[in-house]
gemmi code that builds the backbone of each chain (N, CA, C; Angstrom):
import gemmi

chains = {
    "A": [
        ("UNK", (-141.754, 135.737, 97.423), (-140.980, 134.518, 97.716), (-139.595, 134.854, 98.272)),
        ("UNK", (-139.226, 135.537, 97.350), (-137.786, 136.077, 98.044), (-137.786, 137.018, 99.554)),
        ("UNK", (-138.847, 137.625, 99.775), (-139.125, 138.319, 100.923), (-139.369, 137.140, 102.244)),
        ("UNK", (-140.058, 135.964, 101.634), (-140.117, 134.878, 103.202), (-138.811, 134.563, 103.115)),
        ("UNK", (-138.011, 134.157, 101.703), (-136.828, 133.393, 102.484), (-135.664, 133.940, 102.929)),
        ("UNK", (-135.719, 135.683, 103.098), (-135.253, 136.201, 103.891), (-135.843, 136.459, 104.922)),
        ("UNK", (-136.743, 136.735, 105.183), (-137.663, 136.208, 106.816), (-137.195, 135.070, 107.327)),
        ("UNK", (-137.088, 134.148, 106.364), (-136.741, 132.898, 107.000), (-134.944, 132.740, 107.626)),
        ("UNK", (-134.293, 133.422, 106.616), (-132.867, 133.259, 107.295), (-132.942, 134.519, 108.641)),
        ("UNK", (-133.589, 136.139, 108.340), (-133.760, 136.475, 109.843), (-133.708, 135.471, 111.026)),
        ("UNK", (-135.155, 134.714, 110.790), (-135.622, 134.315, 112.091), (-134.413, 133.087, 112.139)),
        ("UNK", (-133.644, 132.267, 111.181), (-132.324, 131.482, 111.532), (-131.548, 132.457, 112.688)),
        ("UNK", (-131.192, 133.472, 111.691), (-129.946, 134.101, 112.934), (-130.422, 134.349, 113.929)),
        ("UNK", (-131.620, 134.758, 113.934), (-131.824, 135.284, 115.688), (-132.182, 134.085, 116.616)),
        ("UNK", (-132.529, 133.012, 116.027), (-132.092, 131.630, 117.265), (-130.929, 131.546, 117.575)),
        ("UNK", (-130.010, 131.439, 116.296), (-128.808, 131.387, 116.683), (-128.334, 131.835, 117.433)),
        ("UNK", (-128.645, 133.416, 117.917), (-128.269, 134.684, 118.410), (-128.894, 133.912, 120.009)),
        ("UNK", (-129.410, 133.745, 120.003), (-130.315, 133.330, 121.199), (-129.651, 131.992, 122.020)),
        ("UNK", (-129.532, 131.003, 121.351), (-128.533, 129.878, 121.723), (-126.993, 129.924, 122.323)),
        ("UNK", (-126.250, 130.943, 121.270), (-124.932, 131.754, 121.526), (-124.771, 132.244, 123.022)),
        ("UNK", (-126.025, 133.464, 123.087), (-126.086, 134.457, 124.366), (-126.151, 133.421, 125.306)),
        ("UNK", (-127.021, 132.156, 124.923), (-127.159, 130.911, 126.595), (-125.563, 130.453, 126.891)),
        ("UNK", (-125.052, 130.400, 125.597), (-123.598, 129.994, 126.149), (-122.770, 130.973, 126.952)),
        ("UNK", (-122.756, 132.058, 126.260), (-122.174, 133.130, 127.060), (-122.512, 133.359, 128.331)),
        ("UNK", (-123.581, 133.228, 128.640), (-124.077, 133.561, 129.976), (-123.937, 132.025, 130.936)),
        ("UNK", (-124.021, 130.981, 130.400), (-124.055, 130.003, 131.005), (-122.525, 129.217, 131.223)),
        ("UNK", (-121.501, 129.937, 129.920), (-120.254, 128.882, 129.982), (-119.266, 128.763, 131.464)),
        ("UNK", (-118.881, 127.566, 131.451), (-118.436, 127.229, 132.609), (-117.046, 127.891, 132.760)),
        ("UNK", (-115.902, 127.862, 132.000), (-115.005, 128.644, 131.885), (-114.858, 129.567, 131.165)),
        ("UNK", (-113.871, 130.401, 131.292), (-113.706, 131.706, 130.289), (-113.357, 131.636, 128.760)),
        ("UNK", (-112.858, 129.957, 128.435), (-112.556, 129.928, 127.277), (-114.190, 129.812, 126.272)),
        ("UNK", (-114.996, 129.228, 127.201), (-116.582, 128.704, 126.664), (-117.242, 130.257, 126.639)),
        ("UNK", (-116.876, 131.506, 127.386), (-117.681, 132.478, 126.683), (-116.590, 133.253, 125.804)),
        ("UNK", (-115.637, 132.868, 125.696), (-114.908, 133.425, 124.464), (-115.402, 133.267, 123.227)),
        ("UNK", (-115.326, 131.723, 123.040), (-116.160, 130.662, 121.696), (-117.144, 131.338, 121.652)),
        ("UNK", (-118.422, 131.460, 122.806), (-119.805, 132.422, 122.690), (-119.411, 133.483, 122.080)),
        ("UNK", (-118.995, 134.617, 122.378), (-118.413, 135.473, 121.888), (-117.907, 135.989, 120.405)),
        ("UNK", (-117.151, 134.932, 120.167), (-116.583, 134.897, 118.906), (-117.255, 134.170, 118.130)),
        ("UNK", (-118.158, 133.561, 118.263), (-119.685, 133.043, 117.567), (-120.650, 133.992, 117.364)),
        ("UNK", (-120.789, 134.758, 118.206), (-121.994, 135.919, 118.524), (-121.221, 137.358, 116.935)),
        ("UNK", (-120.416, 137.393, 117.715), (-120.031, 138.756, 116.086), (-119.950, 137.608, 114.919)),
        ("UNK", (-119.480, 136.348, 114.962), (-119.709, 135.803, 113.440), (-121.180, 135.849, 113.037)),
        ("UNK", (-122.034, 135.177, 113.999), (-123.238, 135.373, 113.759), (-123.703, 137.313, 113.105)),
        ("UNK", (-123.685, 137.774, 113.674), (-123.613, 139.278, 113.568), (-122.828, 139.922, 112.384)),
        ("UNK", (-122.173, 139.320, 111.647), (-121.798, 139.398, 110.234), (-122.630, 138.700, 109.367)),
        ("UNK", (-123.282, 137.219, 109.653), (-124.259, 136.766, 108.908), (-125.455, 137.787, 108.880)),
        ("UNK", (-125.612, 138.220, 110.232), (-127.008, 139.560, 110.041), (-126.864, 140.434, 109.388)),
        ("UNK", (-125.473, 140.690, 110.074), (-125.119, 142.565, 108.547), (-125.512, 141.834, 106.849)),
        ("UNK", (-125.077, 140.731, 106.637), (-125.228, 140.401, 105.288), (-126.247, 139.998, 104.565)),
        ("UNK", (-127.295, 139.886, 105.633), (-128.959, 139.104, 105.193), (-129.357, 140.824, 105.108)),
        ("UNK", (-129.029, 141.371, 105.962), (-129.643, 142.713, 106.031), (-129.688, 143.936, 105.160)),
        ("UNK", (-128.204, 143.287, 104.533), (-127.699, 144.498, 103.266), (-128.414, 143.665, 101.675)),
        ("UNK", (-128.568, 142.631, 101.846), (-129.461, 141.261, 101.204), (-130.498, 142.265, 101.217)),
        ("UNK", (-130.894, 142.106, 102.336), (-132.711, 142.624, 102.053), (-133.332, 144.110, 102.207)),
        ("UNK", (-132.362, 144.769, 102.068), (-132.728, 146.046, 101.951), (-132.366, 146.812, 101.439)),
        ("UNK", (-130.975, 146.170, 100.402), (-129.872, 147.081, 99.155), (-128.996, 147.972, 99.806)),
        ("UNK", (-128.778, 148.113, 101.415), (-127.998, 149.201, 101.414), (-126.431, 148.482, 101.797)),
        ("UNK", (-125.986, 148.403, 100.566), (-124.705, 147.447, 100.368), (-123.572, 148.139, 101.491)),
        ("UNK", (-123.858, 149.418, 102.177), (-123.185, 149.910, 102.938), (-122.571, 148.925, 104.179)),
        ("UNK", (-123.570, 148.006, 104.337), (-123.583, 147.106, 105.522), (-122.466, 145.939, 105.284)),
        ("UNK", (-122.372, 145.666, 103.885), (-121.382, 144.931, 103.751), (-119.797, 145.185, 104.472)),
        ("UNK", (-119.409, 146.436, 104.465), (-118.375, 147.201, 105.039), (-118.101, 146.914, 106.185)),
        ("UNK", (-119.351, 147.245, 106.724), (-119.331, 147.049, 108.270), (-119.286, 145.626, 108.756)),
        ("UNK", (-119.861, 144.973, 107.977), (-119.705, 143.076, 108.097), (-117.918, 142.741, 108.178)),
        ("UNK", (-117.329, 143.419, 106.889), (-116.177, 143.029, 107.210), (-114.608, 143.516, 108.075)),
        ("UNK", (-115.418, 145.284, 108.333), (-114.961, 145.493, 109.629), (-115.153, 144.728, 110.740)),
        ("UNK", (-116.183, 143.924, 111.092), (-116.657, 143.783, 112.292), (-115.933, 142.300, 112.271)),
        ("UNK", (-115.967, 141.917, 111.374), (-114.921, 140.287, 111.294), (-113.524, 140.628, 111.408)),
        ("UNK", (-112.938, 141.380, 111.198), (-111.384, 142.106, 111.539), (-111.400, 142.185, 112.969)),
        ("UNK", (-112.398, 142.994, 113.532), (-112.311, 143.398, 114.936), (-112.212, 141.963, 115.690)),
        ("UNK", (-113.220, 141.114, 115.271), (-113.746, 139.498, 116.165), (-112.350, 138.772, 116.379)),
        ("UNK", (-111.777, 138.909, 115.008), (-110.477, 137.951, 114.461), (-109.431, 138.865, 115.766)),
        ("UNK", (-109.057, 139.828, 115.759), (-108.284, 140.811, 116.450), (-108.588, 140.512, 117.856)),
        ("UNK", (-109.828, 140.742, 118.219), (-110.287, 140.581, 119.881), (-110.448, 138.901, 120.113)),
        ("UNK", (-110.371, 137.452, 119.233), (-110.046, 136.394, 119.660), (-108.719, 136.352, 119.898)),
        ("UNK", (-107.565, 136.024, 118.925), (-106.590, 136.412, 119.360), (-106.085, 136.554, 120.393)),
        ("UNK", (-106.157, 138.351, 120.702), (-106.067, 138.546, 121.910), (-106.532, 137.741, 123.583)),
        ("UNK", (-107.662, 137.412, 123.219), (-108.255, 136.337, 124.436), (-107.664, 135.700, 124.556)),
        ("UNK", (-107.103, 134.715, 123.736), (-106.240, 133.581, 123.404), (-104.850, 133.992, 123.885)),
        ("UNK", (-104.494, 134.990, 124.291), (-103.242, 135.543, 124.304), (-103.233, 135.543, 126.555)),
        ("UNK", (-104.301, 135.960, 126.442), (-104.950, 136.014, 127.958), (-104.878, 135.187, 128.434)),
        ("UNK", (-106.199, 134.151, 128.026), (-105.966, 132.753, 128.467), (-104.744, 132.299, 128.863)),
        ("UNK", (-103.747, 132.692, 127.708), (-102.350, 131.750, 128.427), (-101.821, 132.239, 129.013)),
        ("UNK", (-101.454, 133.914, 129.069), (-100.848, 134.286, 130.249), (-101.539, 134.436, 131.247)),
        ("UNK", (-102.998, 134.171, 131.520), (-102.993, 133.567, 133.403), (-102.486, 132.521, 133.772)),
        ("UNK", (-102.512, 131.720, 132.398), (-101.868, 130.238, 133.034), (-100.419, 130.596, 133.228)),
        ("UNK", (-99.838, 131.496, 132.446), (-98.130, 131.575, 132.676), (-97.700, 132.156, 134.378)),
        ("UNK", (-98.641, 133.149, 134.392), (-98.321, 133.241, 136.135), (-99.360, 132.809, 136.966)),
        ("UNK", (-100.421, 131.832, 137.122), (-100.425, 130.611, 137.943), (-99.405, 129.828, 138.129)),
        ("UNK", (-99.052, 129.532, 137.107), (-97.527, 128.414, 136.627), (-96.277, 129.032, 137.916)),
        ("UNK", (-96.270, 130.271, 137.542), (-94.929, 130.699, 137.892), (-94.988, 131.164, 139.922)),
        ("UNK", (-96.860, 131.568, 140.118), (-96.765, 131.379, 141.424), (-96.398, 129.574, 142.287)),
        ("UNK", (-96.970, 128.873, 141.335), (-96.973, 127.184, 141.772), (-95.700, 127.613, 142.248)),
        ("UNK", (-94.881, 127.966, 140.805), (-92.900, 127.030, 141.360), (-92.062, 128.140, 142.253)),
        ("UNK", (-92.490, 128.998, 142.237), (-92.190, 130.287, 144.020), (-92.549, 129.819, 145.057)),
    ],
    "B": [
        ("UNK", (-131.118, 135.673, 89.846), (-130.049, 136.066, 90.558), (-130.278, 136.347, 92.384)),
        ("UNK", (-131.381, 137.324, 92.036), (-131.551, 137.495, 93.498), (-132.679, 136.018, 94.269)),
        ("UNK", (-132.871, 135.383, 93.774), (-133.634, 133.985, 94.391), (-132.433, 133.222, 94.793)),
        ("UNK", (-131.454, 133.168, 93.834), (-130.511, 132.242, 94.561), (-129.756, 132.794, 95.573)),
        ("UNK", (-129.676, 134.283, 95.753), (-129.355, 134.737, 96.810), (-129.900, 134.350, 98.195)),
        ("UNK", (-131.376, 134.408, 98.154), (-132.038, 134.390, 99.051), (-132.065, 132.896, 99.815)),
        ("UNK", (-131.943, 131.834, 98.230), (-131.613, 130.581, 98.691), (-130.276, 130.168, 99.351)),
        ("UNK", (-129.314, 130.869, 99.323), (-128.091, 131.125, 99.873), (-128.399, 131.378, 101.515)),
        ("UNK", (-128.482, 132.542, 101.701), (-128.664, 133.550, 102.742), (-129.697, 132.033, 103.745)),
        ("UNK", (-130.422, 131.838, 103.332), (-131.816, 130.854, 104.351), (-130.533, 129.330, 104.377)),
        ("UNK", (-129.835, 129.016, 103.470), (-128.865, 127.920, 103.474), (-127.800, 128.091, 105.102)),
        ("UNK", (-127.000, 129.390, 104.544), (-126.506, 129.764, 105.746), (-126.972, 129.960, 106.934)),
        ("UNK", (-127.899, 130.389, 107.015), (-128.995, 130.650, 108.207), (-129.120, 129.027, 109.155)),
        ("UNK", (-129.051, 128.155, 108.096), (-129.216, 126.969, 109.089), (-128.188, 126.689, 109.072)),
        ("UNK", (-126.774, 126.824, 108.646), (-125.623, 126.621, 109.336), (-125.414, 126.868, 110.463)),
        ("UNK", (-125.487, 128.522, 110.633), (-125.580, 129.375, 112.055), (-126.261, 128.192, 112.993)),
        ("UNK", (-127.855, 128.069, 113.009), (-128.423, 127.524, 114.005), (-127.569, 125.976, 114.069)),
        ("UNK", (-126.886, 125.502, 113.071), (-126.123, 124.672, 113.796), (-125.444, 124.236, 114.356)),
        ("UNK", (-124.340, 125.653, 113.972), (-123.694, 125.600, 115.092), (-123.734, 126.503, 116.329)),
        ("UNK", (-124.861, 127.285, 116.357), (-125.073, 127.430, 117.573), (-125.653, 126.307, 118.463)),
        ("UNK", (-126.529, 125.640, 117.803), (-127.125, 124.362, 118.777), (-125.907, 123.511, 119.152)),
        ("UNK", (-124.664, 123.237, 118.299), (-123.805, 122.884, 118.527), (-122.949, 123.395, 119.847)),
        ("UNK", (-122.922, 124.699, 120.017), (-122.453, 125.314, 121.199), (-123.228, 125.022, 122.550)),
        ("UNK", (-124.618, 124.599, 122.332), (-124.981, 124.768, 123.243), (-125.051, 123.251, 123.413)),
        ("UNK", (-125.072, 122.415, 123.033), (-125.315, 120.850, 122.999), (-123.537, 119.885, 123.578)),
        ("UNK", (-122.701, 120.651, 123.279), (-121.151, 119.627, 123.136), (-120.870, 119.838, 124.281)),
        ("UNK", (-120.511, 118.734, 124.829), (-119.526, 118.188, 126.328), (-118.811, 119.268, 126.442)),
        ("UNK", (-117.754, 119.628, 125.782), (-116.144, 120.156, 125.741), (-116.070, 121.648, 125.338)),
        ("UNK", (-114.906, 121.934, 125.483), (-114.162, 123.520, 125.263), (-114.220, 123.348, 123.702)),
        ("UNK", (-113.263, 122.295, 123.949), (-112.495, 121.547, 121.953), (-113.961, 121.238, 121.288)),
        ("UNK", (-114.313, 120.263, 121.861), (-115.923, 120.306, 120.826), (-116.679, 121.252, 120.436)),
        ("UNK", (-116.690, 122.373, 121.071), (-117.643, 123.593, 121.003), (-116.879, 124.388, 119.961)),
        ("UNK", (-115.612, 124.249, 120.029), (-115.075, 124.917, 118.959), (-114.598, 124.419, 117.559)),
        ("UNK", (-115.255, 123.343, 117.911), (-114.902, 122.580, 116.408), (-116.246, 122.668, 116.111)),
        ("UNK", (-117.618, 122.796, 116.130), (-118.770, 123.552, 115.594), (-118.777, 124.716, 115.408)),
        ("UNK", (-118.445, 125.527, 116.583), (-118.161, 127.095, 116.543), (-117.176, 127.740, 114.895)),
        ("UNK", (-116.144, 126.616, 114.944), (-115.316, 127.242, 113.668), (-115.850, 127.031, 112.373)),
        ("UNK", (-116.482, 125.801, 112.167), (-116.146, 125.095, 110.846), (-117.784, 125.590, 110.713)),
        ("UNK", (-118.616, 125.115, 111.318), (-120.165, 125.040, 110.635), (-120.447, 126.644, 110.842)),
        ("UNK", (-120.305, 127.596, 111.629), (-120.547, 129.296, 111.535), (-119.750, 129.715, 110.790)),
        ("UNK", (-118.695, 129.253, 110.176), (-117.536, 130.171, 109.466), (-118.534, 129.503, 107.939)),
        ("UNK", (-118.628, 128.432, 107.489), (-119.374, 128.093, 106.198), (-120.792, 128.550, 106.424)),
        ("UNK", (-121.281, 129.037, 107.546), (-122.782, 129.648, 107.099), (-122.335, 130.965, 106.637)),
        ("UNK", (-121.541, 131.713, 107.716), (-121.361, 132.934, 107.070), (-121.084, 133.219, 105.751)),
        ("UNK", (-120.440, 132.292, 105.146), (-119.387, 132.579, 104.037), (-120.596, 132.054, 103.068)),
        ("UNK", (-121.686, 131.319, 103.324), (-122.737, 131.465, 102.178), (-123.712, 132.292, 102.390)),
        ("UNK", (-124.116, 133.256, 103.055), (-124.280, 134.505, 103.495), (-123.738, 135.033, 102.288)),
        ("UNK", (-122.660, 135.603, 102.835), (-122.114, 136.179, 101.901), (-121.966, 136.380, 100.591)),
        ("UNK", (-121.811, 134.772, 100.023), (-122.335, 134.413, 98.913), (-123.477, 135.005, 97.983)),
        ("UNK", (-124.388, 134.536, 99.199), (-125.912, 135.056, 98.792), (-125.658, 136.310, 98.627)),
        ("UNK", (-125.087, 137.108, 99.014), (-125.140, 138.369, 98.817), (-124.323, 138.968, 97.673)),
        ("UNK", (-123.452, 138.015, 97.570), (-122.747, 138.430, 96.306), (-123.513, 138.137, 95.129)),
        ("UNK", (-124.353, 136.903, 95.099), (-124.867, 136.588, 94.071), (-126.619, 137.188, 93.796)),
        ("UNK", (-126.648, 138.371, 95.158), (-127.670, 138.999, 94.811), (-127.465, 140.709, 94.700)),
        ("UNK", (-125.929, 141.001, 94.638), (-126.118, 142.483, 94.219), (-126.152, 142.479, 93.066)),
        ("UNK", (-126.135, 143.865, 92.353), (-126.222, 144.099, 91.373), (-125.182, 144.747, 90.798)),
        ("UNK", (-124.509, 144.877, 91.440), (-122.907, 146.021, 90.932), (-122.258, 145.006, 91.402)),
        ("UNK", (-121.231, 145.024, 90.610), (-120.010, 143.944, 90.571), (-118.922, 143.925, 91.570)),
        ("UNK", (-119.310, 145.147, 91.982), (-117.994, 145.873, 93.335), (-118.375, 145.271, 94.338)),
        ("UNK", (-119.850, 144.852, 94.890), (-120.376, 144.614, 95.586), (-120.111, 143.461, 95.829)),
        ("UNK", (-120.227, 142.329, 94.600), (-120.153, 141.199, 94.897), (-118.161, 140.850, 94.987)),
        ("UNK", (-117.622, 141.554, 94.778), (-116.337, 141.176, 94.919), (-116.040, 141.475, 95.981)),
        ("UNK", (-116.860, 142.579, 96.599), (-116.409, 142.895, 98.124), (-116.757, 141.593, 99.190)),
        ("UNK", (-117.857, 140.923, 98.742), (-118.527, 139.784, 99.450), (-117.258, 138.745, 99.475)),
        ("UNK", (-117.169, 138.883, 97.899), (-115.801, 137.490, 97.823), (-114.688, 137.782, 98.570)),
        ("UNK", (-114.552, 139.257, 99.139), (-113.070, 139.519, 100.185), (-113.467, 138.877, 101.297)),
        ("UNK", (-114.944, 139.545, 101.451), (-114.973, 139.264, 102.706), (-115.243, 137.449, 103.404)),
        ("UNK", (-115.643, 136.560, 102.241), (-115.713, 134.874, 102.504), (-113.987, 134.599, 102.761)),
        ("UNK", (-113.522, 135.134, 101.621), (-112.077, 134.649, 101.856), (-111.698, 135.122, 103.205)),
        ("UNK", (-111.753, 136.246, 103.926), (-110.983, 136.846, 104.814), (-111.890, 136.122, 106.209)),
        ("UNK", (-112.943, 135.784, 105.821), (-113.200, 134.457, 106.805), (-112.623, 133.164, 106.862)),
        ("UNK", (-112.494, 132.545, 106.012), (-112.166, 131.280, 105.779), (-110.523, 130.936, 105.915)),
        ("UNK", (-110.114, 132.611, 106.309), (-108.483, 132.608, 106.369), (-109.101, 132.803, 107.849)),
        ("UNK", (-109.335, 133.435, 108.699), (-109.149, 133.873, 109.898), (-110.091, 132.929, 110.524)),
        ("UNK", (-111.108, 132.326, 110.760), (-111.993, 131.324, 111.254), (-110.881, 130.400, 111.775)),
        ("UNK", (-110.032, 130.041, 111.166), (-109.268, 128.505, 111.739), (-108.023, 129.016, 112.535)),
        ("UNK", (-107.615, 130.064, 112.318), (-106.903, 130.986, 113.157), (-106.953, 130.636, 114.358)),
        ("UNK", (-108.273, 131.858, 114.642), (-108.839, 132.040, 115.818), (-109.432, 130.933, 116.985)),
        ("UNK", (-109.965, 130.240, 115.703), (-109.992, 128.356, 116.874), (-108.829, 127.828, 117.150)),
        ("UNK", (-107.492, 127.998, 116.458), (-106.447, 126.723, 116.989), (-106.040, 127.873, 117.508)),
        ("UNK", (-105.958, 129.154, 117.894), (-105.203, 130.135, 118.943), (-105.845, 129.782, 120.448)),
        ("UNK", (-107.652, 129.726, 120.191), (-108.234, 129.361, 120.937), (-108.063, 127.903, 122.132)),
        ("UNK", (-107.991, 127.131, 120.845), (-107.805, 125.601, 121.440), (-106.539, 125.573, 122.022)),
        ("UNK", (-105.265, 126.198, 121.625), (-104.189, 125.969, 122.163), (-104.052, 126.908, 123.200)),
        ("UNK", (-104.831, 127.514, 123.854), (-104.591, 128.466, 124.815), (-105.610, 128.041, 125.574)),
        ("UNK", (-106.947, 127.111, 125.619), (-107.921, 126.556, 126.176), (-106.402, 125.393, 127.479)),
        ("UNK", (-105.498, 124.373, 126.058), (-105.212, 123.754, 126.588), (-103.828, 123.742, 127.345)),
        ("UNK", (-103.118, 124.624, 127.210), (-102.107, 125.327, 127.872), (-102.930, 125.852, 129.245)),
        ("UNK", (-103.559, 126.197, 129.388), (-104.394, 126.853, 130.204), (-105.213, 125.848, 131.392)),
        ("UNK", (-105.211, 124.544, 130.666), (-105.301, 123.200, 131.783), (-106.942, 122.930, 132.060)),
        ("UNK", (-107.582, 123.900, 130.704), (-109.206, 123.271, 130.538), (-109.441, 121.783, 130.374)),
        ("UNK", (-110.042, 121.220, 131.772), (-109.978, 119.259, 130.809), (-110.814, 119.408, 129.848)),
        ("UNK", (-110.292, 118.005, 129.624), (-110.885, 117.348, 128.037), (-112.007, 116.195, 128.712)),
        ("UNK", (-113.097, 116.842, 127.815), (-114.554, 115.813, 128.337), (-113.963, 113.966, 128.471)),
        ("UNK", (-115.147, 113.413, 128.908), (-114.778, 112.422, 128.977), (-114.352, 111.436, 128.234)),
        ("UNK", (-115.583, 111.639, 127.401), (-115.834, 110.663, 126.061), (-114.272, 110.856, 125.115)),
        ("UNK", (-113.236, 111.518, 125.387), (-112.228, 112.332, 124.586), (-111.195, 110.889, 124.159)),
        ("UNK", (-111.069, 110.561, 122.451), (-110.479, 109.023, 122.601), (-108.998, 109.341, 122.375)),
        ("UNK", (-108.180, 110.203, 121.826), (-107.289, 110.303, 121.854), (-106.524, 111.830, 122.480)),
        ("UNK", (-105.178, 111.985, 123.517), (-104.708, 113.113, 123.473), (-103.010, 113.822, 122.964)),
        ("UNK", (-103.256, 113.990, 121.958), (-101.857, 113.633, 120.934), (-100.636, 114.329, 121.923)),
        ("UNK", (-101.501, 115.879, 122.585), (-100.429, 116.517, 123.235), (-100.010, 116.003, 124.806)),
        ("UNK", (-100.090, 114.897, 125.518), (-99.600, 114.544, 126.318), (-100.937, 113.564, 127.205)),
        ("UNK", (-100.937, 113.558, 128.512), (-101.851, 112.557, 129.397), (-103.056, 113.011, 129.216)),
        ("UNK", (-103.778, 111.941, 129.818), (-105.491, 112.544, 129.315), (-105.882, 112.357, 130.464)),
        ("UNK", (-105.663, 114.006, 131.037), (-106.238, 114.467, 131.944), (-106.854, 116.033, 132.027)),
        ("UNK", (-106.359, 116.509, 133.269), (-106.946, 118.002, 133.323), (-105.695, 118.752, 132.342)),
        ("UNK", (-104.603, 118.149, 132.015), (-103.965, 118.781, 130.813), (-102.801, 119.782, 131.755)),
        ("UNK", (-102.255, 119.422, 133.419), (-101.536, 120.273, 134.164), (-100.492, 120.170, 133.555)),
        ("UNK", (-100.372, 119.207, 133.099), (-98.495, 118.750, 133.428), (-98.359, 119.050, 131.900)),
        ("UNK", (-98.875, 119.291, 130.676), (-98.390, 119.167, 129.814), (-97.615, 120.719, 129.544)),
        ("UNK", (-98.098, 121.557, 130.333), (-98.390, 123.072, 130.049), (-97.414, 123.778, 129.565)),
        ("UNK", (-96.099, 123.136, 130.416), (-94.879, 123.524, 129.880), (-93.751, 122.776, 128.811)),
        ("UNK", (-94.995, 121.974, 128.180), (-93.875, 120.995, 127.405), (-93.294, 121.230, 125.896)),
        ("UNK", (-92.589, 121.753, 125.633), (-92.667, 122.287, 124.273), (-93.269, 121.823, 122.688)),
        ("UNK", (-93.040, 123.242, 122.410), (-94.343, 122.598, 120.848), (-93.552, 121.595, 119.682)),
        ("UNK", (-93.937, 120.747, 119.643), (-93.229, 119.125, 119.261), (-94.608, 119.282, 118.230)),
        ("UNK", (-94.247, 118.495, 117.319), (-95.795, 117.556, 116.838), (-95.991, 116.518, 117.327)),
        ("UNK", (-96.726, 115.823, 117.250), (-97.343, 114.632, 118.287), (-96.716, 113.605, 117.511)),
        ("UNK", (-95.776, 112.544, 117.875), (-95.278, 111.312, 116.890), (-96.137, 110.372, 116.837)),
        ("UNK", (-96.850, 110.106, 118.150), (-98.055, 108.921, 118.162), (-98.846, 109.278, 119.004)),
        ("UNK", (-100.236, 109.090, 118.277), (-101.643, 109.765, 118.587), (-102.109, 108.889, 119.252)),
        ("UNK", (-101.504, 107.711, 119.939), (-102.090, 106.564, 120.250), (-101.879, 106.127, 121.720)),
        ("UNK", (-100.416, 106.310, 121.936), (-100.195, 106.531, 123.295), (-99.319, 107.269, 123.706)),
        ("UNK", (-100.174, 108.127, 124.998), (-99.574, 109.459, 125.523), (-98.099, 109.045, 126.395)),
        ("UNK", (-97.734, 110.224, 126.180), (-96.728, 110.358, 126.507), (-96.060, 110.629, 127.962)),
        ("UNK", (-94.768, 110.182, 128.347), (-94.533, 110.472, 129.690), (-94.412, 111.909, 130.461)),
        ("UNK", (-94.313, 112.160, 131.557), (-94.186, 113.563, 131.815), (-93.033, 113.705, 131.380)),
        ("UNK", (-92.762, 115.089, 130.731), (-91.962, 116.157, 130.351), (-91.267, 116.771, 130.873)),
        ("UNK", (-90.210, 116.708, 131.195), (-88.664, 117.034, 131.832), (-89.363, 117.684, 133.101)),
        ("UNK", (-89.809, 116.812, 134.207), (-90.361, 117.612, 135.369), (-89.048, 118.448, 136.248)),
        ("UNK", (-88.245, 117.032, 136.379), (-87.344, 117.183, 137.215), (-85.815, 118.177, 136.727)),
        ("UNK", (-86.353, 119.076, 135.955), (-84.776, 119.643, 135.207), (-84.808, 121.294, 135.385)),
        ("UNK", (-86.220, 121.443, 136.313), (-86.301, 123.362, 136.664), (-86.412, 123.362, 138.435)),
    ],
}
model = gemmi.Model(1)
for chain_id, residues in chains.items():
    chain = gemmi.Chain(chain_id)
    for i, (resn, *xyz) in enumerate(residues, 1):
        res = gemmi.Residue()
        res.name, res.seqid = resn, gemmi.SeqId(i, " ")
        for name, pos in zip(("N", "CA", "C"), xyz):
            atom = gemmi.Atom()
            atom.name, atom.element = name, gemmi.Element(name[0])
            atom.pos, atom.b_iso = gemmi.Position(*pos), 0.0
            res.add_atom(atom)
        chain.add_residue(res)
    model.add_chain(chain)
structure = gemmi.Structure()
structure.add_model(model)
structure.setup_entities()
């Protein structure tokens, strides 16, 4: 029993995983595959954690919450991007 | 112990798919990230759960509890860094959009340089912002 209803949250994340990647590949601006993006490693921490779930090697937990440091760190940064193209678009307009 | 884990872990699991269907379903930048934050940051974090409430060493499960908290701190972060750099950045706002606290409801040009105020009334936008003073 406990073995399907971790089968069952697997096969959750990997739609998820699957839905995410359509955004990424499909989003219209750069902020829409950021969100993809930064959905895709959250998702990918839910996997490290079903995974260390179902197979005891609690090692994975580690790496779950490295990998949420890194996501948190590399949004941010995007976010930091995003606005400075807009700061020099801005600044070619008024030249 | 470990069943309610598992009932955890399959709980979260359909968070994820919701808000991924959410990503893939919403009009907007802002909409996508108001699924993206709130419904993936609470699947994960019962994930986690599940996992806390299915190890067996106590280290384990406290490591789980760092790691929900250190989501539930950084998840809302990363969306309003997001959203406010979506809209500085002059991403429009879908159509259906009923209120825009930070200025005209449009492609969001003119607000770009207007400084960070809180919004006094959510009801009606505001005039342009010192165009004429650079």
């Amino acid at each position: 029993m406990i073995a399907i209803l971790l089968s069952i949250a697997y096969g959750l994340v990997s739609v998820a995983f699957l839905f995410a990647t359509f955004r990424l590949v499909r989003g219209p601006t750069m902020t829409d595959r950021v969100i993809a993006l930064d959905l895709l490693t959250t998702l990918a921490v839910g996997f490290l954690a079903v995974h260390a779930q179902s197979t005891g090697h609690t090692i994975y937990l580690d790496v779950a919450l490295g990998l949420g440091l890194v996501a948190f760190i590399g949004t941010v940064a995007f976010g930091a991007l995003i606005e400075s193209d807009r700061g020099d678009d801005d600044q070619e307009e008024r030249t | 112990m470990s069943m309610l884990g598992a009932v955890l872990a399959c709980a979260g699991g359909a968070f994820m798919v919701v808000a991924a269907m959410g990503i893939v379903r919403m009009n907007d930048v802002y909409q996508r990230l108001h699924c993206s934050a709130k419904s993936a940051s609470l699947g994960v974090v019962l994930v986690l759960m599940g996992s806390a409430a299915a190890a067996s060493d106590p280290a384990v499960s406290w490591r789980c509890l760092a790691a929900s908290i250190f989501f539930l701190i950084t998840a809302p972060v990363g969306c309003h860094v997001l959203a406010r750099a979506a809209y500085r950045a002059g991403v429009p706002l879908a159509a259906n959009t009923l209120s825009d606290a930070w200025g005209v409801k449009s492609s969001g040009t003119s607000v770009s340089d207007a400084p960070q105020e809180p919004p006094q009334t959510a009801a009606e936008p505001r005039p342009e912002p010192d165009v004429g003073q650079r």
